[in-house]
C-alpha positions as CSV (number, residue, x, y, z in Angstrom):
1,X,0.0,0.0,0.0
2,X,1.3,3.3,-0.9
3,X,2.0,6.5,1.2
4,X,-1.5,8.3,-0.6
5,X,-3.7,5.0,0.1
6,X,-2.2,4.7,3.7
7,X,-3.0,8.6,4.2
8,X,-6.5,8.3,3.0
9,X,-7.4,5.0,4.8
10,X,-5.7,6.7,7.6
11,X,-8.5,9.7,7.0
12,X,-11.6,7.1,6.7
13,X,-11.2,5.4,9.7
14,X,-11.1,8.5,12.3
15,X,-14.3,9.4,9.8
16,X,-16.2,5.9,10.5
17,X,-14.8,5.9,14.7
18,X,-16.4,9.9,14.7
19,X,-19.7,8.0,13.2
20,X,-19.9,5.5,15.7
21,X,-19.7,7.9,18.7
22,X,-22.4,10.3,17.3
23,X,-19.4,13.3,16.7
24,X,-20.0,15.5,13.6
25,X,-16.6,15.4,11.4
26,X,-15.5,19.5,12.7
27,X,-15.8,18.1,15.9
28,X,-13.9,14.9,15.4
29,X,-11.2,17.0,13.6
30,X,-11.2,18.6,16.2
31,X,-10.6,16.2,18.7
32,X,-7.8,14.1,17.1
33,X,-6.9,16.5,14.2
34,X,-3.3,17.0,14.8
35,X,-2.4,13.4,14.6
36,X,-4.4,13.5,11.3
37,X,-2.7,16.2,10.1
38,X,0.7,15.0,10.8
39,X,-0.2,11.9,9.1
40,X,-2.0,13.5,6.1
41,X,0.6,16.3,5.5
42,X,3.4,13.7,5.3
43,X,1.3,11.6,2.0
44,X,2.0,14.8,-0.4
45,X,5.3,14.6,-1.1
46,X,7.9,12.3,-1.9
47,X,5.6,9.2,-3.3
48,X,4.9,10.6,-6.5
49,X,7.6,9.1,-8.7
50,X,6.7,10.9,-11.9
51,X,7.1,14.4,-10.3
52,X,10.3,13.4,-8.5
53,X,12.0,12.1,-11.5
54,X,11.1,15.6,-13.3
55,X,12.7,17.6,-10.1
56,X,16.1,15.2,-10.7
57,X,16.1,16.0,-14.0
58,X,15.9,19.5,-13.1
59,X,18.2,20.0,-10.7
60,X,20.1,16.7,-9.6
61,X,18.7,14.1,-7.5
62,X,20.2,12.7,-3.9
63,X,21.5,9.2,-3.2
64,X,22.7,7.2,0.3
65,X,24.5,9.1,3.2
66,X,23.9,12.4,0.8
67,X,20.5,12.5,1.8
68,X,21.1,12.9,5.5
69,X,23.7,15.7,5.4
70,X,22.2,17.5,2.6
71,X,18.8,18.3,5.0
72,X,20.5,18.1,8.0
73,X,22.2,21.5,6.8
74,X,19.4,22.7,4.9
75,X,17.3,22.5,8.2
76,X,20.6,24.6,10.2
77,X,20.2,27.0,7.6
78,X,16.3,27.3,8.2
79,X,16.5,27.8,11.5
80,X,18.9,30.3,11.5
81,X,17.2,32.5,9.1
82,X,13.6,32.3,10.9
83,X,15.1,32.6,14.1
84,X,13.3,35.4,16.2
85,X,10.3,35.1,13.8
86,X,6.8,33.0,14.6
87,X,7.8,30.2,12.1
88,X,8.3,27.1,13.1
89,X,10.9,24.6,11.6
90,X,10.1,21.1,12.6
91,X,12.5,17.4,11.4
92,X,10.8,14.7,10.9
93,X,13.2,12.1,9.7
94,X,13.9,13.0,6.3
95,X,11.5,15.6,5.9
96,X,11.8,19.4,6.7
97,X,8.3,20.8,8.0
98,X,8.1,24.9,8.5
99,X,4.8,25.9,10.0
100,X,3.4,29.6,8.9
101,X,0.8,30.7,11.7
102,X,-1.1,33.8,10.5
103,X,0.4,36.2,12.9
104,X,3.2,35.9,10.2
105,X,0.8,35.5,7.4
106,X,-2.7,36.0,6.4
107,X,-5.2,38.3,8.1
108,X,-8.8,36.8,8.7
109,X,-10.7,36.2,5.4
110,X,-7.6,37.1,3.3
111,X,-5.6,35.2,0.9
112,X,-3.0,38.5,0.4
113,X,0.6,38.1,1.9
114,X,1.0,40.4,5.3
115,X,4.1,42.8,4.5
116,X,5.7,41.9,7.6
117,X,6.3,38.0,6.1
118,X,8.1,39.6,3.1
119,X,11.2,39.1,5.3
120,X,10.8,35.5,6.7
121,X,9.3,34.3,3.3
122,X,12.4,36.4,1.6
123,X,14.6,33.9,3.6
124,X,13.1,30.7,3.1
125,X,12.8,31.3,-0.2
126,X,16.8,32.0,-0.2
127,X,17.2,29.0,1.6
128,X,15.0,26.6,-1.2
129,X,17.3,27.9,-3.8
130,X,20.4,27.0,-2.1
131,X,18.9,23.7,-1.8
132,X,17.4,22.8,-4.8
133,X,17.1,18.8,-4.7
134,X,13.8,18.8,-2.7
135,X,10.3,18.6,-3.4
136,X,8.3,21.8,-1.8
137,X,4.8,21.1,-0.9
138,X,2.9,24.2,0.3
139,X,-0.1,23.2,2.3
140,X,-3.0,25.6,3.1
141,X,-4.9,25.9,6.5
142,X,-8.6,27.6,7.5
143,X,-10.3,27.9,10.8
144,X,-14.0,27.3,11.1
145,X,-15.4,30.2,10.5
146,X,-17.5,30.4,7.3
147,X,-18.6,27.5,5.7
148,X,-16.6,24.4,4.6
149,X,-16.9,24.9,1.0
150,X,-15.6,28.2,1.2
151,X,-12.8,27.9,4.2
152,X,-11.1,24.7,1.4
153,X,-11.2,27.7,-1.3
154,X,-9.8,29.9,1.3
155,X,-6.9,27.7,2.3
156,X,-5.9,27.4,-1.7
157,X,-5.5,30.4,-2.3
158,X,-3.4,30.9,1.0
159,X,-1.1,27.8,-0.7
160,X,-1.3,29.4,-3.9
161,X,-0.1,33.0,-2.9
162,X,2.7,31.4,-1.0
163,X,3.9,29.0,-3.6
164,X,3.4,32.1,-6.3
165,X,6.3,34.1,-3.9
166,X,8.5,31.5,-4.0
167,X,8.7,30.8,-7.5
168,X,9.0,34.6,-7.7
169,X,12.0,34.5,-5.5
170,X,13.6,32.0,-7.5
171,X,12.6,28.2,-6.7
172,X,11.7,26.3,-9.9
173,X,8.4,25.6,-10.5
174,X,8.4,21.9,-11.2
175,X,9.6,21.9,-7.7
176,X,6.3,23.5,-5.8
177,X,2.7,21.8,-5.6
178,X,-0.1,23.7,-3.3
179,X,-2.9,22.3,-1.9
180,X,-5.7,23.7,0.4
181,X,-7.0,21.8,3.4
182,X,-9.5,24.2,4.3
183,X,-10.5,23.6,7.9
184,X,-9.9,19.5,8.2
185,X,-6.7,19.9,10.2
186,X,-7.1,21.6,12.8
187,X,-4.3,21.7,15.2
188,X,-5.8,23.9,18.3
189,X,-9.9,24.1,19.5
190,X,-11.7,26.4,17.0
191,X,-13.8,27.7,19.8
192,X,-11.8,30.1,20.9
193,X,-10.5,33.2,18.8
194,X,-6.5,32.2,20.0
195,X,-7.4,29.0,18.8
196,X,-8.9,29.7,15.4
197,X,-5.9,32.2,14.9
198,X,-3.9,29.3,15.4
199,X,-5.3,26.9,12.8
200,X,-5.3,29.4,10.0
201,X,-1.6,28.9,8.7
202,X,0.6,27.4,6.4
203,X,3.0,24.6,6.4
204,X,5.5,23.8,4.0
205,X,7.1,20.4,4.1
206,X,10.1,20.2,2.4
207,X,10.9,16.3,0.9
208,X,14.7,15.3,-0.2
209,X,14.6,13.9,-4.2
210,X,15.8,10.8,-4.2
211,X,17.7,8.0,-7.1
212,X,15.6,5.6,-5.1
């Protein structure tokens, strides 16, 4: 079974539990949502072996020990350049994860950039291009306010803005997808204005390109 299929069982399963306790899905995502989100963020990148091999081809591929080193300095270099700023750089074996909260980001109901995360997203972006043999998945994140059909729409076009910025900094394209999660992972109670604040947000989780 494949990452995707794993995610997505993964996905059904807290669905059919929530059934059987009478919970509506916002709540259940509520409940257990940062497990889910951990789990679901983690299927995006690096199992898609079309798009990998076009990212080699682009711009060189990793193999054995390289892979270790290579993000182990990539993630230094993160975390010196957001240092002091609300984002959060997080390992996760081979993976890099950065979390955006909107105090850095977007204002309620907004997909536009704040001017303030010019600086941070400047650096990042600087860091991607020194690094260029990694997948970057930009993932998008409501709260519950509004409806659910509009907060997935909301949460694109948070993923799309940021991913836009980045190319326009200089990462390559072929190396960016974006994808909006609207309000299905949330990772604090949405019943609470701090709490909402927190779940609007964007991750990036950055995935080394493998020969493998």
């Amino acid at each position: 079974m494949n990452k995707m299929m794993i995610g997505v069982a993964a996905g059904a399963m807290m669905l059919t539990a929530c059934e059987g306790t009478g919970l509506s899905q916002r709540q259940a995502y509520g409940a257990g949502g940062g497990a889910l989100a951990g789990a679901a963020l983690g299927t995006l990148a690096g199992g898609n072996d079309t798009r990998n091999a076009a990212i080699g081809a682009a711009v060189g591929a990793l193999a054995g020990a390289a892979v270790g080193t290579y993000m182990d300095r990539q993630e230094r270099e993160l975390r010196a350049r957001t240092a002091g700023t609300d984002i959060q750089v997080e390992r996760q074996g081979d993976q890099i994860a950065l979390t955006m909260p909107s105090s850095v980001t977007f204002s309620v109901d907004s997909a536009t950039l704040k001017p303030e995360f010019y600086g941070p997203l400047n650096d990042v972006a600087a860091t991607l291009v020194d690094y260029p043999s990694t997948s970057v998945d930009v993932v998008g994140h409501a709260s519950s306010d509004g409806p659910d059909d509009y907060n997935m729409q909301l949460s694109e076009r948070r993923a799309n803005s940021v991913s836009n910025y980045l190319v326009n900094r200089g990462v390559q394209p072929v190396r960016i997808r974006a994808y909006g999660m609207g309000e299905t992972q949330p990772i604090a109670s949405n019943d609470t204005a701090a709490g909402r604040a927190t779940n609007r947000r964007v991750e990036i989780l950055l995935t080394p390109v493998t020969t493998s």
